[in-house]
Structures are given as C-alpha cells and as structure tokens.
C-alpha positions, 0 to 999 in steps of 0.5 A: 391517828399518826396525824393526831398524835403528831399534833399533840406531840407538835403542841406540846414542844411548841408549849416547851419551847415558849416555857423554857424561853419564859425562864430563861427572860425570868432568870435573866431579870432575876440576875441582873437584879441581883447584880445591881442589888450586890454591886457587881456587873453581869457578864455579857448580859446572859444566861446559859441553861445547865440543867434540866431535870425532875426531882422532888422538893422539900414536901416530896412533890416532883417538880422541874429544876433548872439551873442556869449559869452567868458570869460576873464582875467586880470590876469590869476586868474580872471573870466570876461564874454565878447560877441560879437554879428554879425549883417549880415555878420559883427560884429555889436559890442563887449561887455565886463565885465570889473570890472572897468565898462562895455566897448562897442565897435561898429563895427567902433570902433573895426576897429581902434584896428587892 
C-alpha cells in the first residue's frame, strides 16, 4: 500500500509541476503580448510566480488563482512592475504600474487588444 501511495502522490507532483510549467509559458506569452500591443518593453523576458492559492469566482465555483509579477519599460531605462493574475484556466485581469497612473484590464478588456 506505501508504494502505491507514494506513486500516486509522485503522479501527481509530476502532474503539478507540468501544469504550473504550462502557465507559466501562458502568462509569458499573454505578457509579452500585451507589451507590444501597449508599446512598451517586457523586462528581462520573464515572469515570477507570486501567488498561488484556492478562492472562489463570481458564480461561487472554487477555482485556482495565480498571479505572477513582470517588470516593464517605456523606454528601455526605466524600471515598472506589472502582474497578471489567472483565474481557472483563464486570465482573470492584468495589472500595470504605469507612471502615469495604474491600468487594469479584466479578462474582456484584453480580448479586444489582440
């Protein structure tokens, strides 16, 4: 029985591991998107993971978020932080640090940039 349950528990970090890896690449592509939809330079061409937790959405399912955090330029020699956060299996909203004040797009919002 321990070698059967420790199987299971190996399959299922083994599952984890590949899932987070396929997020992360998401939110890299969904970043860099956004990056050269907005005119500005992603940073170091990378994304952090920042957050990782179970809440529950709008219809009250409970779902996995993640969030991860980027840096971005304007100009090449300027430093600003971004993050994008999943909500599920979807981008829930994207949050940057703009100097010239703080830009949120939700989900429908970064739909009519592509």
């Amino acid at each position: 029985m321990n070698a059967l349950t420790f199987l299971f528990a190996l399959a299922i970090l083994v599952w984890f591991w590949q899932n987070s890896l396929r997020f992360r690449e998401h939110a890299m592509q969904k970043c860099k998107t956004i990056c050269r939809d907005m005119d500005l330079q992603l940073l170091d061409e990378t994304v952090a993971l920042h957050k990782f937790t179970l809440c529950r959405d709008n219809s009250r399912e409970i779902k996995i978020l993640r969030r991860y955090h980027f840096e971005f330029s304007l100009q090449g020699h300027d430093r600003y932080e971004g993050s994008i956060t999943f909500l599920g299996e979807g981008v829930d909203h994207i949050q940057l640090d703009h100097p010239e004040g703080q830009i949120i797009m939700h989900h429908d919002q970064i739909k009519v940039l592509h």
